[in-house]
N, C-alpha and C positions, 0 to 999 in steps of 0.2 A: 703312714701311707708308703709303704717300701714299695709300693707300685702300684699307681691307679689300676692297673687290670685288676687287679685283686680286691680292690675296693666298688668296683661298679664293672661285672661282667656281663659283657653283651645277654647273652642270650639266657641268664638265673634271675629269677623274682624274690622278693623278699620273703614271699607265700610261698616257694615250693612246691606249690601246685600246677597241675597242668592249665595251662590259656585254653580256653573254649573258642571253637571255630566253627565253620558250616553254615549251613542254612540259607536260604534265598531269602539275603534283605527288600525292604519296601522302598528304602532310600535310591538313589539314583549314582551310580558311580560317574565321577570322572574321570578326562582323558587320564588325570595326573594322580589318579588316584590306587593303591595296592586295594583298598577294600574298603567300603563303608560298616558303620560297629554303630547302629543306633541311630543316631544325632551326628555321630563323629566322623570326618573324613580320614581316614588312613591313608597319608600320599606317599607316592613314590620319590619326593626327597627323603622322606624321611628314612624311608627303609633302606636306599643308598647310603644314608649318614651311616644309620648302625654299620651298612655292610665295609663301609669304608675304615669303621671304626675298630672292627672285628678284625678285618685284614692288615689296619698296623698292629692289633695287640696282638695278634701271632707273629708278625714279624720280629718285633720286639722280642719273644720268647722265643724265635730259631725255628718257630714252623714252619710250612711251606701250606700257603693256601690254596684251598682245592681246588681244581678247574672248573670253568663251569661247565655243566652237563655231568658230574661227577657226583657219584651216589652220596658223598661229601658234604658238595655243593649244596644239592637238594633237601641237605637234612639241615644247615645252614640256615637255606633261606625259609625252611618251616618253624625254624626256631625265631629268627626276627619276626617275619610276620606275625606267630604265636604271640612274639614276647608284645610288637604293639597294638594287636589286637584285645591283647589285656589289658596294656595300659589304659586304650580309650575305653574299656567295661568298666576300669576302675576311677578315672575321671566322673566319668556319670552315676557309679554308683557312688561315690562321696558326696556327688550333690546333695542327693535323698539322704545320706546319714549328715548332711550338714558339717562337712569335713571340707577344707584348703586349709594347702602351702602356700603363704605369702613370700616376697622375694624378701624379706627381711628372715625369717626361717631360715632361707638358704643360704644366705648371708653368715648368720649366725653359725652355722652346721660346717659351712665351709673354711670359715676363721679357727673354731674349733680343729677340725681337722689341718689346714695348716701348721698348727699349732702345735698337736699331737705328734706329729711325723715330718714336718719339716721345721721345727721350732720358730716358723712364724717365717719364714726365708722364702721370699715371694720368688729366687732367681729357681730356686729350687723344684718348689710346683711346676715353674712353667716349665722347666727341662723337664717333668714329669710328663707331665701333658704332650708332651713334643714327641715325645716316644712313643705315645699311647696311640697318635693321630688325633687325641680330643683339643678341640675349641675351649676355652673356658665357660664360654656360652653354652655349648656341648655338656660340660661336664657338670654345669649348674641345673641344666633342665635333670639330668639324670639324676642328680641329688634331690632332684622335684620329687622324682616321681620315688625316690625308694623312701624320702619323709614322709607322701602321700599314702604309700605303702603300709609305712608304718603305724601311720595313725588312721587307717583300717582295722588294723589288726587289734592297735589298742581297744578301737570302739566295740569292735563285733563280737571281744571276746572279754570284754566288761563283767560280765555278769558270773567268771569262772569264781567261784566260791563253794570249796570242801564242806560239807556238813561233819556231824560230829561222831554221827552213824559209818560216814563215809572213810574219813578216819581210822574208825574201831576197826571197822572191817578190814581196810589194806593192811592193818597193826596185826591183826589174827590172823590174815591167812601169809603173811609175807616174815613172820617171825625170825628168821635165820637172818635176816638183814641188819635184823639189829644186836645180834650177839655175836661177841668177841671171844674167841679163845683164849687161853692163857698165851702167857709170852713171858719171853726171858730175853735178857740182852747178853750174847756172849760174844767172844772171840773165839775164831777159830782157823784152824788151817785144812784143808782140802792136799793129804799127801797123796791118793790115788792108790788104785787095785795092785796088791802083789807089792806092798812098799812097807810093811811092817814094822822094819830094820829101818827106815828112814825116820816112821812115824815116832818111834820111840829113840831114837836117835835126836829129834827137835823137844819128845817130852825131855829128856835129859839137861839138855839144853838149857831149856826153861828155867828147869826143878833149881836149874845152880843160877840162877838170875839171870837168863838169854831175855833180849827186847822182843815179845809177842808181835810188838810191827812192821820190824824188821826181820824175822824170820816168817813170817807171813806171806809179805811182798818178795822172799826169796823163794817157797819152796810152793807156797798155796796155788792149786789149779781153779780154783774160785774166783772166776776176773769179776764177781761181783764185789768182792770182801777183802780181797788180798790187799789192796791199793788204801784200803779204808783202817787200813793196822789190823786186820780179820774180822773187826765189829759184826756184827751181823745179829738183828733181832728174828729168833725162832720162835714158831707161832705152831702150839700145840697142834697135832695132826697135819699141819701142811709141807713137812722134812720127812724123809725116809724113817724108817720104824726105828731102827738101831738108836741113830743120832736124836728122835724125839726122846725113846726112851731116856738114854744119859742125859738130857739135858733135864729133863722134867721130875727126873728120880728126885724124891723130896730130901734123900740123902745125900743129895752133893749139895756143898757149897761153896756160897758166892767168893768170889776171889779165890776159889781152890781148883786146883787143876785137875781135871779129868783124865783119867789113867786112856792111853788112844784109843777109839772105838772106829771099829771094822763094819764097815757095813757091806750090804749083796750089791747094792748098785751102784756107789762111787768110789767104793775101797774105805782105806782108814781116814780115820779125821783124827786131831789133837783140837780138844776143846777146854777153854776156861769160860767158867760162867762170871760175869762181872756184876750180876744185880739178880735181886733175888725173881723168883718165881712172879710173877702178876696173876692171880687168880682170874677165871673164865667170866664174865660179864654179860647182860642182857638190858638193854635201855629200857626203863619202861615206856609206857605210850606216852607216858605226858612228856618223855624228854625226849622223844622221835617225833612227838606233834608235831613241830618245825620241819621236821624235813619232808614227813610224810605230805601235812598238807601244802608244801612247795609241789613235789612231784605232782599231787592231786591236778593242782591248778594248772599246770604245765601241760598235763593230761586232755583237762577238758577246754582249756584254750586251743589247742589243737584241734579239740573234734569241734568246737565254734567255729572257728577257721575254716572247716571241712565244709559243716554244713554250710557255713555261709556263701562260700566258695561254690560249691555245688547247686547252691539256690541261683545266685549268679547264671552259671554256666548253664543251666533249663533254659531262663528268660533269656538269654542270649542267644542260643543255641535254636528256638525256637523262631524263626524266622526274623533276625533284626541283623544276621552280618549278610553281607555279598561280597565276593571276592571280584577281583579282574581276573582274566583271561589267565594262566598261565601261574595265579599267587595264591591256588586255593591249598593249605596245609595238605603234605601227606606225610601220616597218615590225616585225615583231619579227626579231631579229637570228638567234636558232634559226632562221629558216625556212633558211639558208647552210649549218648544221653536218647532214651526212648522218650520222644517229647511230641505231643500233634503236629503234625503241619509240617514237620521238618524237610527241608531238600537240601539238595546240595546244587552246586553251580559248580 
């Protein structure tokens, strides 16, 4: 935790997605209240907290926070309202999937994380915290809500599992992914356009026992390879045409030195192949199966997510939030969901 902002920012969800707003709730606002979401009241301590919270972590980073009345400001305060208008969708909707954070969960997640990043050094958190503007109380309900989050996310995207059909097919039509070109490990020097006289000036060198590392790191324009003794693994078609050709000619060989090669676009090179040729490769499916149906699942947890997310944001968006005076999101995001009954306040 090199810095709680970075571990729990104000106004990013675990989901990625946008918070759903809008609509003329049935519920009743109070005085103290930014918006009611359902069941749930949305108060205006709350939204102070975030905005209190928002305005140390920029301080903390050397920003300057935006005035209010400032285009800034207002994008701001649509992003908190946003962000706890989704909290409390997300509250209520974990009832129905039978999902809580216990304070023991948090407990657990928070020790861990001490752990990780301050090796358990309780003086160090709290200097953390102190810079952040968070409370520990603060920084534990936030830890609530992104476990809460997450086991969301576990639930509603349970069911991602690749078939074998599903499989075959990404294998067939995504083929290039899984084949490898030839490759050779050489060394090499990078002497540059119009340098001929030098080039072979270093083969010389060499040819009489010169150290390839040290004349590398002297003369190589290569700041990939030069520093590395010229190592450099070449990878059939992905090097200028010249330098594939000599490397890959089945006529040279390994540990023998390449007479200098001129090429149109970087000038001469001095190359030694140091291992032999690696013949071109193709994985079959059974040995991409692993990756492939990783990707898969990653794929369709996602579009769970979506959907799930989007089912959310109908029933929500559908007459259950009312904003106060002054705290309705703009843009607000309802105004996209075409849903009966919808208004705005």
């Amino acid at each position: 935790m090199k810095n709680l902002t970075l571990l729990v920012p104000v106004v990013l969800l675990a989901f990625a997605l946008a918070a759903c707003g809008g609509g003329g709730g049935s519920s009743k606002l109070g005085g103290g209240d930014v918006a009611v979401v359902g069941s749930d009241h949305v108060t205006l301590s709350q939204y102070n907290d975030l905005l209190a919270e928002e305005k140390a972590s920029m301080k903390a980073q050397g920003q300057a926070f935006p005035a209010a009345g400032s285009t800034q400001f207002a994008s701001l305060k649509t992003n908190i309202v946003n962000l706890l208008v989704q909290q409390a969708e997300f509250q209520q909707e974990a009832q129905k999937l039978g999902i809580s954070v216990t304070p023991a969960d948090v407990d657990s997640k928070l020790t861990a994380l001490k752990k990780q990043y301050y090796k358990g050094d309780e003086k160090k958190y709290e200097a953390d915290l102190k810079k952040t503007g968070l409370t520990d109380a603060q920084f534990r309900q936030q830890l609530q809500e992104k476990l809460l989050e997450n086991k969301i996310y576990t639930k509603v995207t349970a069911g991602a599992t690749p078939t074998k059909a599903a499989i075959a097919a990404y294998y067939a039509a995504n083929l290039t992914q899984f084949q490898q070109a030839a490759t050779r490990p050489v060394q090499e020097i990078l002497v540059g356009k119009n340098k001929e006289a030098l080039a072979n000036q270093i083969y010389n060198q060499l040819k009489s026992g010169g150290d390839f590392a040290a004349l590398a790191k002297k003369y190589s324009k290569d700041p990939g390879s030069k520093d590395q003794g010229g190592d450099f693994t070449a990878t059939k078609g992905s090097d200028v045409p010249e330098f594939d050709a000599a490397v890959f000619d089945p006529k040279s060989k390994t540990n023998e030195l390449l007479k200098p090669v001129n090429t149109a676009q970087y000038g001469w090179f001095v190359i030694k192949p140091i291992g032999d040729i690696r013949p071109a490769s193709t994985k079959t499916e059974q040995q991409a199966e692993s990756q492939i149906k990783s990707q898969l699942v990653q794929q369709q947890q996602q579009q769970l997510a979506n959907d799930w997310m989007n089912n959310v944001t109908k029933s929500f968006c559908s007459g259950k939030i009312e904003y106060q005076s002054g705290y309705t999101p703009s843009p607000d995001p309802c105004t996209a969901i075409n849903t009966p009954n919808q208004t705005t306040t």
